[in-house]
C-alpha positions in Angstrom: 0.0 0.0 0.0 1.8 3.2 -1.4 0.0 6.9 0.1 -0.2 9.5 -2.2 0.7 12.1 -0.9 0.0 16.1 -1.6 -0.8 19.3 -0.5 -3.2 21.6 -1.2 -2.0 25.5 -1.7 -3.7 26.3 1.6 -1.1 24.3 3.5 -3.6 21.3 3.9 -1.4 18.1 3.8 -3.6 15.6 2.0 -2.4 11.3 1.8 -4.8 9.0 0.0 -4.0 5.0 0.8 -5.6 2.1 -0.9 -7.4 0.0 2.2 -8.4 -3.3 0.6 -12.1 -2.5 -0.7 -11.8 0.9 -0.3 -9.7 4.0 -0.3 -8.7 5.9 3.2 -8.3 9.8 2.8 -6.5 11.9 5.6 -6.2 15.5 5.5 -4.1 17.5 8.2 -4.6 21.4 8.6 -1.9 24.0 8.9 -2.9 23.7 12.7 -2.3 20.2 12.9 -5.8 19.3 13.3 -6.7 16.1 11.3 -9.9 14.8 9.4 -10.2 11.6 7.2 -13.4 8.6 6.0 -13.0 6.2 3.9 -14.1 6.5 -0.2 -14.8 4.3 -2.8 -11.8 4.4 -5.6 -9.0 7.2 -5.4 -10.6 10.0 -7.0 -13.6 10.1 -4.8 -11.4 10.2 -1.7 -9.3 12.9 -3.4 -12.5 14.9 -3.6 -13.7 14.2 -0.4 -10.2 15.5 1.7 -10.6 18.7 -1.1 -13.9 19.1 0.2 -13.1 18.7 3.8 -10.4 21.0 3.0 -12.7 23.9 2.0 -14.9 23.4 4.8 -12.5 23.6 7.5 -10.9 26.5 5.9 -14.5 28.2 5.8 -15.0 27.7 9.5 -11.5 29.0 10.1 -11.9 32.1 8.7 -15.8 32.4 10.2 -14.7 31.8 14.1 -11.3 34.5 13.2 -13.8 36.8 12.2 -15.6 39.2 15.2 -19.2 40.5 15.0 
């Protein structure tokens, strides 16, 4: 089993593994903070940690922000 490994130009670290059936996604945030699920083939799980990626990045910014 060989991660791919990547990152995203917001400093997200992203590694995709193949896990038997399915594929594992793990994303890790500038912060350190980490998120993953499991996907059905490679690309899915690709767009599910770029997904992730956005969303945690949204609700960054929105609990930085003051009202």
């Amino acid at each position: 089993m060989d991660d791919v490994q990547y990152a995203i130009s917001s400093g997200y670290r992203v590694a995709v593994t193949e896990a038997g059936e399915a594929w594992l996604w793990r994303l890790t945030t500038p912060a350190g903070r980490d998120a993953g699920g499991f996907a059905p083939d490679e690309a899915s799980a690709k767009r599910c940690a770029a997904f992730a990626a956005f969303t945690l990045s949204a609700l960054e910014r929105a609990a930085a922000r003051r009202v």
